[in-house]
N, C-alpha and C positions, 0 to 999 in steps of 0.2 A: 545298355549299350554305352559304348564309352563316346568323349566328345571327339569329334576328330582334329586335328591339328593339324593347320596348311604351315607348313613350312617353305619361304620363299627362296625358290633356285636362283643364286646368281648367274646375273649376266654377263655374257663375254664383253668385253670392252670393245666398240666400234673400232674397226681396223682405221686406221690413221691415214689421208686423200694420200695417194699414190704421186708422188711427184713426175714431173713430165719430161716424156723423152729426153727433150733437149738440154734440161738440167741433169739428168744420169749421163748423158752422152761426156759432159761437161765435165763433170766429177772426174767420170772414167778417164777421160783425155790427159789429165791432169794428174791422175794418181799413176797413169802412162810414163807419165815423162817423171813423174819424184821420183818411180823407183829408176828409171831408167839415169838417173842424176848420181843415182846409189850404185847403180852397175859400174857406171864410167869413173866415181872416188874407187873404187875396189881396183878396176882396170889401171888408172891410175898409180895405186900403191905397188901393185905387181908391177908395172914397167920400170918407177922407179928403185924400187930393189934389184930388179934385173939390172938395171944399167947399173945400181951402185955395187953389183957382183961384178961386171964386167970393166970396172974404170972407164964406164961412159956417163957422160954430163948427164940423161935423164932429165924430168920436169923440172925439176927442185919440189923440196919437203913444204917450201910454200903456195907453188902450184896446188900440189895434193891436200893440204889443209884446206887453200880455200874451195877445192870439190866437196868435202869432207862438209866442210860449215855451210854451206848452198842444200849440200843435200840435206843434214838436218832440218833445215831454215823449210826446207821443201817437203820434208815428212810430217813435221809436226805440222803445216799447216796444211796438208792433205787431210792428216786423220781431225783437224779441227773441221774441214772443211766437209768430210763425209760423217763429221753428229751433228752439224748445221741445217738448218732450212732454209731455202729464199734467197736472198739478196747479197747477205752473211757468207753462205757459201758459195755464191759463183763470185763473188772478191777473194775470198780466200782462196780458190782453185785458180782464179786470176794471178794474185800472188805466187803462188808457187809457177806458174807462167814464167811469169816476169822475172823472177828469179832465177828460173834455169834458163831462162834465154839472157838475162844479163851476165852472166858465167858463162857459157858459151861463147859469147860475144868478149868480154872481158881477155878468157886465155886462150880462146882459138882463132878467133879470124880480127883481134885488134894488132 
């Protein structure tokens, strides 16, 4: 008879602790408003070409640039903010917060 040989089966690697509600809640809320920051620079570029078809005044190209700069400033630190864990990422989804509500704040109700 021949010897037998155990050959050992790998193991799955333990799923990673499930982070909690109120941090996914947070994430979400946050990746809510980046893209919603990205809908309004878009909204934005359309009005302004519309009125500059029309000979009307429009935001200005600098209104629209600083959507444009908020939103990236707000994507990037989204997608930082969802491969983060902890503390790291509810600042950074904080950040992106603060960021589109100081744009906001900044060209619409100052």
């Amino acid at each position: 008879m021949s010897d037998p040989i155990t050959v050992e089966l790998p193991t799955p690697a333990p799923m990673p602790k499930r982070e909690p509600l109120v941090a996914r809640m947070w994430r979400g809320i946050s990746g809510a408003f980046a893209v919603g920051m990205v809908m309004l620079a878009i909204a934005l570029v359309v009005v302004q070409l519309y009125a500059r078809g029309r000979d009307l005044p429009g935001p200005g190209w600098d209104v629209v640039m600083g959507h444009w700069g908020a939103a990236v400033v707000a994507i990037v630190g989204q997608v930082l903010a969802d491969r983060r864990r902890g503390w790291l990422s509810a600042l950074l989804s904080l950040a992106v917060l603060v960021v589109g509500f100081g744009v906001l704040w900044i060209y619409w109700w100052a």
